[in-house]
C-alpha positions in Angstrom: -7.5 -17.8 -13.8 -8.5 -19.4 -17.0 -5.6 -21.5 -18.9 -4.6 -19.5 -22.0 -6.4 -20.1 -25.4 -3.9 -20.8 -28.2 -6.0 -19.6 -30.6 -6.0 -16.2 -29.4 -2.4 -16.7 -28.5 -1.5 -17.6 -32.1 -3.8 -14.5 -33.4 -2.0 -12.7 -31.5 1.0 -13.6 -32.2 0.1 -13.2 -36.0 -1.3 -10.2 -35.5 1.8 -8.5 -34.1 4.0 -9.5 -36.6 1.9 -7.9 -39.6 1.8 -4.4 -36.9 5.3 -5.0 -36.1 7.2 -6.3 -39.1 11.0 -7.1 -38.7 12.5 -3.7 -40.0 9.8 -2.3 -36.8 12.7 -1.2 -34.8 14.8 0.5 -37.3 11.5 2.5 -38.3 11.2 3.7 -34.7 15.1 4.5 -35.1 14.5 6.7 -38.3 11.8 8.3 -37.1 13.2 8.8 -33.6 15.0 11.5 -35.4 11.8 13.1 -36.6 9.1 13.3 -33.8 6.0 13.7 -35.5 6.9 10.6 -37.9 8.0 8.6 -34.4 4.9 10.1 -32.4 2.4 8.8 -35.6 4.1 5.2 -36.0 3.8 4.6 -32.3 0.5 6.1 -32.0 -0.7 3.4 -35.4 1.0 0.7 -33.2 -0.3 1.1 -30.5 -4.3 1.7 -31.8 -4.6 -1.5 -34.1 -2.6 -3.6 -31.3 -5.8 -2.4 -28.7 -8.3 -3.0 -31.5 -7.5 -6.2 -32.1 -7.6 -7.1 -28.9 -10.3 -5.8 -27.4 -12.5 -7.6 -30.9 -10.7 -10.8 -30.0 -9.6 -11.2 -26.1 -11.0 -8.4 -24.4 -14.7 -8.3 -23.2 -16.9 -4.4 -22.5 -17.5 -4.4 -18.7 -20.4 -3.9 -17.1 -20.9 -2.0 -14.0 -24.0 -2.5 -11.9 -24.1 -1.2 -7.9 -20.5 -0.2 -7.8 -19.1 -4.0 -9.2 -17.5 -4.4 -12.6 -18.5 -7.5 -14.7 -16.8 -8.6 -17.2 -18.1 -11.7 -19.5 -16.0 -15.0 -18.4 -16.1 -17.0 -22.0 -14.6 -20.0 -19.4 -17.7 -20.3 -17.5 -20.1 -18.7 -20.4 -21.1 -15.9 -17.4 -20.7 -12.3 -16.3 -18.8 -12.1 -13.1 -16.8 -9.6 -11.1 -13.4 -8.5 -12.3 -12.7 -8.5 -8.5 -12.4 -11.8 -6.4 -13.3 -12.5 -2.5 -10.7 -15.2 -1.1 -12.8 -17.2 1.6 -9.9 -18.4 3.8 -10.3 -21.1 6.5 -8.2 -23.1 8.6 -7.1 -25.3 11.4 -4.5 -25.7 13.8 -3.6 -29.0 14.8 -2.0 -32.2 14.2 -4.0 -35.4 12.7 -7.1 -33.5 12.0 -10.1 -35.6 11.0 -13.2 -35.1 9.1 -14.2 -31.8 10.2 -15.3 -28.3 9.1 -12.5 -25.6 9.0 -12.8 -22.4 10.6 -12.8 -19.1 9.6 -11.6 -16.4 11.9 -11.0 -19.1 14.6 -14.8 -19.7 14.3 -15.9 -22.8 13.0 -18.0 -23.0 9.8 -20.4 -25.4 10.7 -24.4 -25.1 10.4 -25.6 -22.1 9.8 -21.8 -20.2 10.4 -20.0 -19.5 7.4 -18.9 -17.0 5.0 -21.7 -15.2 4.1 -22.5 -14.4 0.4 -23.9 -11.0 0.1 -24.5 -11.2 -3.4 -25.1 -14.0 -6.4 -21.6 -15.4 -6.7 -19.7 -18.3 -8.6 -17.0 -20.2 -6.7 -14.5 -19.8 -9.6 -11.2 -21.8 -7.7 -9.8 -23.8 -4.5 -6.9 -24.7 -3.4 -5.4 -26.2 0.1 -2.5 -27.6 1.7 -1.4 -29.1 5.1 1.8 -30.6 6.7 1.0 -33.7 6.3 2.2 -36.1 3.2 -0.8 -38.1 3.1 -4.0 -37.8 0.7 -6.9 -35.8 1.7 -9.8 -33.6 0.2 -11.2 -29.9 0.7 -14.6 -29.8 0.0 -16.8 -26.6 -0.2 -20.7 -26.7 1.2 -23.3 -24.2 2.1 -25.7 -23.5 4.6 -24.6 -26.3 6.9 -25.6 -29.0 4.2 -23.5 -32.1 4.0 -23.9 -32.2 0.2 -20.5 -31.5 -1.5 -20.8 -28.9 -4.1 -17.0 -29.1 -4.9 -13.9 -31.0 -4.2 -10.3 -30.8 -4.3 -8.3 -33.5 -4.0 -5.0 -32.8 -2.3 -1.5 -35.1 -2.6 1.9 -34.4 -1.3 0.5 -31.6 1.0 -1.0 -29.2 -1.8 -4.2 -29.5 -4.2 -5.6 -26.7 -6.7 -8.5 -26.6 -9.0 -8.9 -22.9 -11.0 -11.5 -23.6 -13.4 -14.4 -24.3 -11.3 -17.9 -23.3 -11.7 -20.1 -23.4 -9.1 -23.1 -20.8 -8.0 -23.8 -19.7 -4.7 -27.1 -17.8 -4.1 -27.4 -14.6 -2.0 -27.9 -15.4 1.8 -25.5 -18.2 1.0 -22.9 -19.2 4.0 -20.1 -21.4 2.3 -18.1 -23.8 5.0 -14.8 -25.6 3.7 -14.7 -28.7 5.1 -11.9 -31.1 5.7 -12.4 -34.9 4.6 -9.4 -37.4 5.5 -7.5 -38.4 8.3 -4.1 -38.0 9.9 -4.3 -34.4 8.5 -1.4 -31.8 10.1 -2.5 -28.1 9.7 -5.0 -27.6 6.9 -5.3 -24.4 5.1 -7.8 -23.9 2.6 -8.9 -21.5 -0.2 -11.8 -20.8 -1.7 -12.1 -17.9 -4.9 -15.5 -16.7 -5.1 -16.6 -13.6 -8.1 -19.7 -11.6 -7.6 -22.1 -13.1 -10.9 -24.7 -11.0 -12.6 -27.7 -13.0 -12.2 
């Protein structure tokens, strides 16, 4: 998820003061007694509220073979509104420098989760037992190159704003870099992109 803009939050903000204004609620207690009057002021509300936001926050999506896309103004893209979670694994105690697996299959060469689709790894996290310092690292189609890494301290490690495209026919592996590691469990956030 992207971190919050504060401009948008502040014209926001602004914005539903000069709809709302202080005396808002007594309105709505006035005209409670009169429906059409309460019926119109929440009806005025509640259109200017959605027309501001959908000309400052909201983007039009875009629906192309059953997927909706919206436009991500984090990554400057048009990805799915809908996220896969690629979720990998392994059970054991002082785990070293290997690839986790995914449905107790290891992602290693050409195994993986398979990317139907052009997709964007948007976010990883992971976590283990262990205390110690250790990365998660994502990688496709067996290579060893690292096309994104989290770093992960007193058991836990996150990263939400990533931006990282996978092509279709893709297989993405997680893959486990440190020592002495107890238990790793890893995340990996993919959305479907428009190409």
């Amino acid at each position: 998820m992207a971190p919050p803009d504060p401009d948008i939050d502040a014209r926001a903000s602004w914005k539903l003061r000069e709809i709302c204004p202080k005396d808002f609620f007594e309105q709505l207690q006035d005209a409670h007694h009169q429906t059409e009057d309460y019926n119109h002021l929440i009806a005025r509300t509640i259109n200017e509220l959605c027309s501001f936001l959908s000309s400052t926050v909201m983007t039009p999506l875009i629906q192309d073979g059953g997927v909706a896309y919206y436009s991500d103004v984090l990554r400057t893209k048009k990805l799915s509104t809908n996220r896969a979670s690629v979720n990998a694994g392994y059970y054991g105690l002082n785990q070293a420098n290997r690839y986790l697996r995914l449905a107790d299959v290891t992602m290693a060469g050409s195994q993986g989760f398979y990317i139907p689709r052009p997709a964007t790894i948007t976010a990883m996290w992971a976590k283990s037992r262990s205390t110690g310092s250790w990365s998660i690292e994502a990688r496709k189609n067996g290579s060893p190159i690292t096309l994104a890494s989290v770093s992960i301290t007193s058991s836990f490690g996150t990263n939400n704003v990533l931006d990282i495209d996978l092509d279709a026919g893709d297989h993405l592996q997680l893959y486990m870099s440190g020592t002495g590691v107890d238990h790793p469990i890893a995340v990996c956030e993919v959305a479907w992109r428009l190409p």
